[in-house]
N, C-alpha and C positions, 0 to 999 in steps of 0.2 A: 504494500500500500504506500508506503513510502517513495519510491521509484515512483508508483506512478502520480503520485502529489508533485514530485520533482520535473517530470514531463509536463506535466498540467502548466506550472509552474514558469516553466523554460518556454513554452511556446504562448501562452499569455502576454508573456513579457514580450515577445518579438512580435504578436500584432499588434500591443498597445503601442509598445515604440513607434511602429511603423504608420499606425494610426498618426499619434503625435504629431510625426515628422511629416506627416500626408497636407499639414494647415500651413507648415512655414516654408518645407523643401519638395513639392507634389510630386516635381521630376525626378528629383534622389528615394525618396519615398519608395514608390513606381519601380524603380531600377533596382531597389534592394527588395520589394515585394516579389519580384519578377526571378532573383536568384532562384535558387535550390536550395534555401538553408534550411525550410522548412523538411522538407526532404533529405538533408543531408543528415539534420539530427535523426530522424525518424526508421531513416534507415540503420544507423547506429545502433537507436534505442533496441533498433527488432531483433538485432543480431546480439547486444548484450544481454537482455531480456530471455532470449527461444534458442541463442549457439546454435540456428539451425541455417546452414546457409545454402541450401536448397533452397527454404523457403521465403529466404532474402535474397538471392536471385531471383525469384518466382516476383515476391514483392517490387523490388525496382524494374524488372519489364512492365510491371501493370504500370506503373508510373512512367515509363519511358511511352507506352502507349495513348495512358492520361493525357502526356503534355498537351499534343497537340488538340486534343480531342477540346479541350478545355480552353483551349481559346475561343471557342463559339460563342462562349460566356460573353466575351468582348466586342462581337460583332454589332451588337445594337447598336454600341457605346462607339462605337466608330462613325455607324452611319445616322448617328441621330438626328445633325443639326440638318443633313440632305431630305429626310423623311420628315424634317416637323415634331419630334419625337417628345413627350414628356420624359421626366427619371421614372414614373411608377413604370409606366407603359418601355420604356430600356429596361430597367432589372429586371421585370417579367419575362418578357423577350427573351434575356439572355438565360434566365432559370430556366426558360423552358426549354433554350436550343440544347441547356446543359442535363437535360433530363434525356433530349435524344440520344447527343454523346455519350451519356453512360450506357445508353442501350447498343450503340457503336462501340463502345468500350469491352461491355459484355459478351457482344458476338467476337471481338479478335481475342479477347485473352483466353478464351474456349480455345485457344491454338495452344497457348506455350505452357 
């Protein structure tokens, strides 16, 4: 229980940061949301956690599959101001394109 207080912990801190820094620095913000760190710890935690690197291999391809699948999310957010677009009606948009994606997600990782 510990450990995972410590995870909770660890990745809290890096959206709040991130958040923070989202009002003064949006573009450094953006660029550091946009890393792999989330991912970097996570994949870490899963292998000190399970020592099982089968299934942190297994893990990081669902992720290498994610990435791209998951910029859909951002497609509204792109073409908002050409379409007219409110924010409720973008982050809808993008939850839902990101609901397909996971269903694209689902059908390739059925491979590896």
């Amino acid at each position: 229980m510990i450990f995972f207080t410590f995870k909770v912990i660890v990745a809290a801190l890096i959206i709040a940061f991130s958040s923070w820094l989202s009002g003064i620095y949006p573009k450094l913000a953006g660029f550091i949301i946009a890393l792999p760190i989330i991912s970097l710890i996570a994949i870490l935690f899963s292998y000190y956690e399970y020592k099982d690197v089968d299934k942190t291999i297994t893990f990081t391809k669902s992720i290498l599959i994610a990435i791209p699948i998951s910029y859909l999310f951002f497609l509204p957010f792109f073409f908002s101001k050409s379409l007219g677009m409110n924010f409720y009606l973008i982050y809808g948009s993008g939850i839902l394109l990101l609901v397909i994606g996971y269903l694209i997600h689902k059908y390739f990782v059925s491979f590896i």
